[in-house]
ZAMARGU-4260 file (C-alpha; in steps of 0.2 Angstrom, whole numbers, plus 5000, padded with zeros to 4 digits):
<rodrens>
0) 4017/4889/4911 | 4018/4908/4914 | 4010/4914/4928 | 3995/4925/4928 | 3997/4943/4930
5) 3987/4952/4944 | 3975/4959/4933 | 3969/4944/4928 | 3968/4937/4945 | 3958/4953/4949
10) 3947/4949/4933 | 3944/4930/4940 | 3939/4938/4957 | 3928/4951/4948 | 3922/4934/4937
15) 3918/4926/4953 | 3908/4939/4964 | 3896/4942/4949 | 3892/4923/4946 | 3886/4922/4964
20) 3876/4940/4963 | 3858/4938/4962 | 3847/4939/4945 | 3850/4955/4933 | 3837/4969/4940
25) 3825/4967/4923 | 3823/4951/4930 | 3816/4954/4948 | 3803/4963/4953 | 3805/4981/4965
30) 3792/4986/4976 | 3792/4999/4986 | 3776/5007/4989 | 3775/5029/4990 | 3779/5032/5009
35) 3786/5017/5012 | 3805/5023/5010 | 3803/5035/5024 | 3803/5019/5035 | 3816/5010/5026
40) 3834/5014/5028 | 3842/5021/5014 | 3853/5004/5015 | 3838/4993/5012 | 3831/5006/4996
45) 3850/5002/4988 | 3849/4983/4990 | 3830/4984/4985 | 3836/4993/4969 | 3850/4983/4966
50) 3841/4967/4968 | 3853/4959/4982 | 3842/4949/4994 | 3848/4947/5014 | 3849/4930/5012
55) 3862/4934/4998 | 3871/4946/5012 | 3870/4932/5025 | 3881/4923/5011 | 3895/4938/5010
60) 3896/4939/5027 | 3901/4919/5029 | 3917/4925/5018 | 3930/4929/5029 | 3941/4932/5016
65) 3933/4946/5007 | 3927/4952/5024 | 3946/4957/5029 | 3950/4963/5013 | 3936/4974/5013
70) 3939/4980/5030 | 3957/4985/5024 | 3950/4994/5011 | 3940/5006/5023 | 3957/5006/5033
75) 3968/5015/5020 | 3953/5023/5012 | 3942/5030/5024 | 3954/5033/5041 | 3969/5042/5034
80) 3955/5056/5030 | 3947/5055/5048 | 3964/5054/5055 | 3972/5071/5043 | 3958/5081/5048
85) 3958/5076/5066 | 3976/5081/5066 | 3973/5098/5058 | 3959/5102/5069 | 3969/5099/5084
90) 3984/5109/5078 | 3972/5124/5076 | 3961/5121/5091 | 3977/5123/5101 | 3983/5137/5089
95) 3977/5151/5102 | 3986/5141/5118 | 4002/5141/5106 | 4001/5160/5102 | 3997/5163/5120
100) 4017/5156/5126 | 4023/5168/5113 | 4017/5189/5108 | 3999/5185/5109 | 3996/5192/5125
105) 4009/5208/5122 | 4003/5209/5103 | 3983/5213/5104 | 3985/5218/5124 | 3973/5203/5130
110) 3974/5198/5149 | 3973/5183/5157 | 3956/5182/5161 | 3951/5187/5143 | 3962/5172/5138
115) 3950/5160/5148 | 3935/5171/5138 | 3945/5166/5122 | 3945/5146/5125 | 3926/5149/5132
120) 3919/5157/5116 | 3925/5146/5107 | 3915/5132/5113 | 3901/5145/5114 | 3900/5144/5096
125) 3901/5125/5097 | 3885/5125/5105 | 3877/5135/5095 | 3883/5125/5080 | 3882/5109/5085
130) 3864/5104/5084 | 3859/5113/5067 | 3875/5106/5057 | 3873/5090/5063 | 3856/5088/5057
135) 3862/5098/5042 | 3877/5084/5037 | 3860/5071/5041 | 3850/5080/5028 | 3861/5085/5017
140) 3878/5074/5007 | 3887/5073/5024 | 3906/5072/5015 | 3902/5088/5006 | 3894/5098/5021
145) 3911/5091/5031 | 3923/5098/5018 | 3914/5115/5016 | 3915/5118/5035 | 3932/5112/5036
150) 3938/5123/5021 | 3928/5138/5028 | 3937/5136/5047 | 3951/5136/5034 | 3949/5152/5031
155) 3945/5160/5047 | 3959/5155/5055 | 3968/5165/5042 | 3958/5179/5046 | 3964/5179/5065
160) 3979/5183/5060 | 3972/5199/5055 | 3965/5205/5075 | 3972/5218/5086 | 3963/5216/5099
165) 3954/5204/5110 | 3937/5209/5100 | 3943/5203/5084 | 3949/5187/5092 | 3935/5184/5100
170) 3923/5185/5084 | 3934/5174/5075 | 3934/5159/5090 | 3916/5159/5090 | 3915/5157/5072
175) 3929/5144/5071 | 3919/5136/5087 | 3903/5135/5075 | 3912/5129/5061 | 3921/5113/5069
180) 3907/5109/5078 | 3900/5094/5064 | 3919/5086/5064 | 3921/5074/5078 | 3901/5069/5080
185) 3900/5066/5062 | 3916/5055/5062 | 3908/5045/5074 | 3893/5043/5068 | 3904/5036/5051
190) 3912/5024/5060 | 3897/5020/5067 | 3891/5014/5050 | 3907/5009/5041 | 3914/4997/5055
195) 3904/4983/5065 | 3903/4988/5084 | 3920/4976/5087 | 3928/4985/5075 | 3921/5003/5083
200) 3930/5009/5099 | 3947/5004/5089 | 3946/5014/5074 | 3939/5028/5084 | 3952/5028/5095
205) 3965/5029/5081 | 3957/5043/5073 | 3957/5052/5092 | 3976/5047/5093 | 3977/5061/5081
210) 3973/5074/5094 | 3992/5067/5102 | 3999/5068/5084 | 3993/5085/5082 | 4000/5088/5099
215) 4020/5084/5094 | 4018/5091/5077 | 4011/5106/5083 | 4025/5107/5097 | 4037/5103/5083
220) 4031/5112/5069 | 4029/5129/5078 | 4044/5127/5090 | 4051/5131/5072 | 4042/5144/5067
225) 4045/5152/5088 | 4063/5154/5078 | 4056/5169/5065 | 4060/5186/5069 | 4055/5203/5062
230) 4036/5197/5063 | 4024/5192/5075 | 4028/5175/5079 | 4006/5172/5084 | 4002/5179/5066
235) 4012/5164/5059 | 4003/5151/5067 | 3986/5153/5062 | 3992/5160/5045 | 4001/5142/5041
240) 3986/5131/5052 | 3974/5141/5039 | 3981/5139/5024 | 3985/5119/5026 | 3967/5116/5033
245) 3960/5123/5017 | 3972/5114/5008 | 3965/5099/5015 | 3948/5103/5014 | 3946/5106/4995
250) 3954/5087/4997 | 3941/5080/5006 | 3928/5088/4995 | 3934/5074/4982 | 3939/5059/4992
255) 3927/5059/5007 | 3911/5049/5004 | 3896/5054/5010 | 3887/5036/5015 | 3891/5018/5009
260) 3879/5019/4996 | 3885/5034/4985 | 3904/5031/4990 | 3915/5029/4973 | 3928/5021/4978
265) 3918/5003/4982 | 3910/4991/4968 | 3890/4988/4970 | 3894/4973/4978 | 3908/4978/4990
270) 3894/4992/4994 | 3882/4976/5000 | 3895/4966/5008 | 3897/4983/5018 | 3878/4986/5021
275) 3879/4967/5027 | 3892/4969/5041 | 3883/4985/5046 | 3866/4976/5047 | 3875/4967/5062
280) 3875/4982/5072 | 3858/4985/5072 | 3860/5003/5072 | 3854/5004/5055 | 3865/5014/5042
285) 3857/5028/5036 | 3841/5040/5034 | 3841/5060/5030 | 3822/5059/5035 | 3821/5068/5052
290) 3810/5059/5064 | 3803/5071/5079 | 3798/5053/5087 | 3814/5048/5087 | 3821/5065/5093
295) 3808/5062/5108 | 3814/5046/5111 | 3832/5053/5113 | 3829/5067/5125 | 3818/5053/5139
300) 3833/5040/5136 | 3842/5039/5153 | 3857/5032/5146 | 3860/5047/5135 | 3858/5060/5150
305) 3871/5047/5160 | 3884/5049/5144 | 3878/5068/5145 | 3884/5070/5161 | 3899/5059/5161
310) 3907/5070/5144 | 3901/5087/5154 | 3913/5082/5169 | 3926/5075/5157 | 3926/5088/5147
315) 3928/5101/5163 | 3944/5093/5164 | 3947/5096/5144 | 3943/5114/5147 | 3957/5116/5159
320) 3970/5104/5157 | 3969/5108/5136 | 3970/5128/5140 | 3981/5132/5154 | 3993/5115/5154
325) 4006/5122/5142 | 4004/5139/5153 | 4010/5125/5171 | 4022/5119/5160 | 4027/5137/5156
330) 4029/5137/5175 | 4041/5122/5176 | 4051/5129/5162 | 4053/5146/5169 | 4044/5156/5158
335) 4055/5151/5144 | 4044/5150/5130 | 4056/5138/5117 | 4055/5124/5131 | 4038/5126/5136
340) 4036/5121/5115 | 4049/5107/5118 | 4042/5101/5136 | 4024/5098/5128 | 4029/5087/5114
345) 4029/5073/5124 | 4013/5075/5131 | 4008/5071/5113 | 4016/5055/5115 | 4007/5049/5131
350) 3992/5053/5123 | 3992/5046/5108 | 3998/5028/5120 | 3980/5032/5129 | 3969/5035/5116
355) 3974/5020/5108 | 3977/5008/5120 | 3960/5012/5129 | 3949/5011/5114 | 3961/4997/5108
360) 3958/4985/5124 | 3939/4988/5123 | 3938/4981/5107 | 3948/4966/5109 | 3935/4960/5124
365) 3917/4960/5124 | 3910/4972/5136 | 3921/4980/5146 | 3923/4998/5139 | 3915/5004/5154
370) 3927/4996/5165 | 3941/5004/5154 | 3932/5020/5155 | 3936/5020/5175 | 3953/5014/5171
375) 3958/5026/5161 | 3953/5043/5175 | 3964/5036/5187 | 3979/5042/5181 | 3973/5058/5178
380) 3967/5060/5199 | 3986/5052/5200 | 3994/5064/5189 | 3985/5081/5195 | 3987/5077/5213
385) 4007/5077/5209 | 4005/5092/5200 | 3996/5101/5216 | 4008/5094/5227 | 4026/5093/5222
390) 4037/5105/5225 | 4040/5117/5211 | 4058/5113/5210 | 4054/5092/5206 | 4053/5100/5187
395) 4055/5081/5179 | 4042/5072/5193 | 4031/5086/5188 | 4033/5084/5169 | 4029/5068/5170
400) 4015/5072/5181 | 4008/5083/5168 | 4010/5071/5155 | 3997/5056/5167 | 3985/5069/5168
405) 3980/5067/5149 | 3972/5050/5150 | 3956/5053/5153 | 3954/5059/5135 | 3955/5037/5130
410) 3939/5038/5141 | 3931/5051/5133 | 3932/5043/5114 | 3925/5026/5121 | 3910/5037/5129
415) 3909/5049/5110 | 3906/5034/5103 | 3892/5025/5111 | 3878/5034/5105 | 3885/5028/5088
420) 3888/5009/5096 | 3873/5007/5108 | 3859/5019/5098 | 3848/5014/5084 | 3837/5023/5075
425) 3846/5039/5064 | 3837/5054/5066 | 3839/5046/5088 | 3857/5043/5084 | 3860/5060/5077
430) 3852/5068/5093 | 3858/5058/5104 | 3877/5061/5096 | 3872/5081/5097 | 3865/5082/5116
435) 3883/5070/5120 | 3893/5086/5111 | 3881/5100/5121 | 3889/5093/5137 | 3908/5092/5128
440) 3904/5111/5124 | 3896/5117/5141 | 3913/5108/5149 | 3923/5116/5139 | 3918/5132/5141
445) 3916/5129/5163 | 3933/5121/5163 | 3945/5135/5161 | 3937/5146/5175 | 3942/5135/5187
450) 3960/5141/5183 | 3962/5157/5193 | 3976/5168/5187 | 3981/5172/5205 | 3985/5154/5208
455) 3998/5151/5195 | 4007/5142/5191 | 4001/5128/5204 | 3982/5133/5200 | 3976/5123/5216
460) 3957/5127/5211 | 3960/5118/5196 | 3968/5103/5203 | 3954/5102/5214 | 3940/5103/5201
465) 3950/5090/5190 | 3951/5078/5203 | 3931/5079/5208 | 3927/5077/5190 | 3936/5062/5188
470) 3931/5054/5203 | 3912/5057/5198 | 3916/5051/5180 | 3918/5034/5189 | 3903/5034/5199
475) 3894/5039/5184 | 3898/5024/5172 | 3896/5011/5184 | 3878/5016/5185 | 3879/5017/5164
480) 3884/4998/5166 | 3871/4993/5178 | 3859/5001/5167 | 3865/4994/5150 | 3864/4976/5159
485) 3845/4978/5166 | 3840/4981/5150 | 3850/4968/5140 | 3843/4952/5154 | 3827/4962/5152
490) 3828/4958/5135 | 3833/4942/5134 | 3820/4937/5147 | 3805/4944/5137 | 3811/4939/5119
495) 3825/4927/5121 | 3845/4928/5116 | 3849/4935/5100 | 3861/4928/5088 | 3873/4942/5080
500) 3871/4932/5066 | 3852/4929/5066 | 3846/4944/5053 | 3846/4932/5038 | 3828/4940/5032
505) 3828/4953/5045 | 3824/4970/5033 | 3834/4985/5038 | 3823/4998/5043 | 3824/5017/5052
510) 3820/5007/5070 | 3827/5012/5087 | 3834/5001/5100 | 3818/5004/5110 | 3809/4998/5095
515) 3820/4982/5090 | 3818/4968/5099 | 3834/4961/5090 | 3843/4974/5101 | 3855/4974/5112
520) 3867/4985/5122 | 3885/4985/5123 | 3893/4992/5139
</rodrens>
């Protein structure tokens, strides 16, 4: 007997799903009354429409099988597109502190305190951005408003290339500033709804490893091109970041999808078994409606304000360490520019190992990613302390030094991610996400000014204001845990324990955790 060829087994799968699907849709009955699909997700409008009951989605989700075939699906689908653009976006975020250890500053005759304006501005733009875009990719097919920004930052890194002057460079950092600012909260906010809140901190942390990635291919890529000569080694940089982000954006115009309902790559009933495992999170999935209520809700929550200020101090030390680090290490090298490029590769490394490892750990257990988060700062106040005070002639102990300092950035992508994990409602979720990146912006653009020029290349003020974020960081997210657990006993106490599994007939609706009872906080 000849064995059956993997189509067939395919078309027996495909045999299989449909002979347990529910009732053609000319035989059951839609109702869904003018006004009511405001209130609905825009999951419970597709499964309405498509005639799949919950009770039929309680049924998928009992099929382990199919569930971890699915998610591999979404693993080779979705996150090698997350992951590419995290990577590109790094590479040119850092484009300017690459150009700076070569002819930048001799080039366009910018100084070193117009340098710190430079990283600032960019995150000037950021805030400006931040809010109208991300409520532009809610309103509007969020793969395609992603890939037109990403194709259009594209392009203006190619115009840097053009500037003489600090003028021109600035203009063009505060544009690239407003056009990356949709990227990283709308990458959480689709994990938020393609993975189950297990599955969350772990694939967010993967895509962040990218930053590290971005890191050693950037350190390789232009350690290479630092080898040209006859033309402005700068000008080379953001010409090649440009043109490869473009090149990648016009990709993701075609491959990234905008929400599970309308992505093309997944079967209608692949499309419910994802709409189920999302129904778990309670978050909801997705509605371009813009609720003010909601947005209310969002600015009175005390556990966004707690995530606000932790990412503001976190992202202080971002706004240093990310600017002015290659320029210690320029310190440690001697001013050779060629090893300050090989010396930061490795700092890649080290990163990459935190952002996955952190994110990775607090997946595996159920609730401890606020313990993690703690964990994660204190080899940064290890690492910057040795930086301050080791004798600049210890060039391997402060390398490695260096290289600690970059942890913090593992707790940073589990606190990115819990407006995504712990808020329900969209149109809360989305403001929650943007007032999460207003303190990643304000950060960013304090950080660097506490790196005096005449300190260099020690930049004792910087040690010190890295150190004093870090420990606040701490002190901040025990009081998030102690919060998240009041409200979560609260709970229990006033409506009982709540299965994960208990949403059998529950209806997906456009509710916020302040709303569902069924809710609960992970901390």
């Amino acid at each position: 007997m000849t064995q059956p060829t993997q189509a067939e087994m395919n078309d027996r799968d495909d045999m299989a799903i449909k002979e347990k699907s529910l009732p053609a849709p000319e035989s059951t009955e839609v109702d869904i009354k003018a006004g009511e699909i405001e209130d609905l997700d825009a999951a419970e409008v597709f499964l309405r429409n498509n005639n799949f009951s919950h009770a039929y989605l309680h049924e998928l989700l009992q099929d382990e099988v199919a569930c971890k075939k699915l998610v591999r699906k979404i693993n080779w689908t979705l996150m090698p597109l997350l992951c590419g653009t995290y990577l590109l976006q790094y590479i040119d975020k850092q484009a300017l502190s690459y150009a700076a250890v070569f002819d930048l500053f001799t080039s366009t005759k910018t100084t070193s305190e117009e340098y710190s304006w430079l990283t600032s501005i960019f995150y000037f733009g950021y805030l400006v951005s931040e809010w109208p875009s991300s409520y532009l990719a809610q309103h509007f097919p969020t793969g395609k408003v992603l890939s037109a920004f990403v194709i259009t930052w594209g392009c203006v890194l190619m115009l840097t290339a053009a500037c003489t002057n600090f003028t021109g460079l600035a203009i063009c950092r505060f544009i690239l500033g407003c056009l990356e600012a949709p990227i990283t909260p709308c990458f959480m906010m689709i994990v938020g709804m393609w993975f189950t809140r297990k599955e969350q901190p772990a694939r967010a942390g993967i895509f962040y490893c990218f930053n590290g990635v971005g890191s050693m291919t950037g350190g390789i890529l232009f350690y290479g091109v630092g080898q040209l000569k006859g033309f402005p080694v700068w000008r080379v940089i953001f010409l090649l970041c440009g043109g490869l982000t473009i090149v990648w954006g016009i990709a993701l115009l075609f491959l990234l999808p905008s929400s599970i309902m309308t992505a093309k790559f997944f079967s209608t009933e692949e499309k419910a078994l994802l709409i189920a495992r999302s129904q778990t999170n309670r978050t909801g999935v997705y509605n371009k409606k813009i609720k003010y209520s909601q947005i209310k809700e969002a600015l009175l929550d005390p556990q966004i304000w707690l995530l606000f200020l932790f990412t503001l101090c976190n992202e202080g030390i971002n706004g240093g360490f990310a600017n002015f680090g290659k320029l210690i290490v320029k310190g440690i090298a001697h001013g050779d520019a060629l090893k300050t490029t090989a010396y930061g590769i490795p700092s890649g490394a080290f990163q990459v190992f935190f952002v996955f490892t952190g994110p990775f750990i607090a997946s595996r257990f159920k609730n401890i990613r606020t313990y993690v988060m703690a964990l994660y700062l204190l080899p940064t106040i290890i690492g910057t302390s040795l930086v301050w005070k080791l004798p600049r002639s210890n060039s391997n102990g402060l390398l490695v030094s260096y290289y600690l300092i970059g942890s913090f950035v593992a707790s940073l992508v589990l606190a990115l991610q819990m407006p995504a994990n712990n808020v329900a409602g969209y149109t809360k979720r989305v403001t929650s996400t943007c007032l999460v990146f207003l303190a990643y912006c304000v950060g960013n653009i304090c950080g660097p000014h506490a790196f005096l020029a005449a300190e260099a290349p020690v930049y004792q003020t910087g040690c010190k204001f890295i150190i004093a974020c870090a420990v606040i960081q701490v002190v901040i997210v025990f009081a998030l845990r102690a919060l998240l657990i009041r409200r979560n006993k609260k709970r229990d106490a006033e409506f009982g324990l709540v299965s994960d599994m208990d949403n059998s007939e529950e209806m997906i609706e456009d509710l916020t955790d302040f709303e569902n009872p069924r809710f609960r906080y992970s901390y």
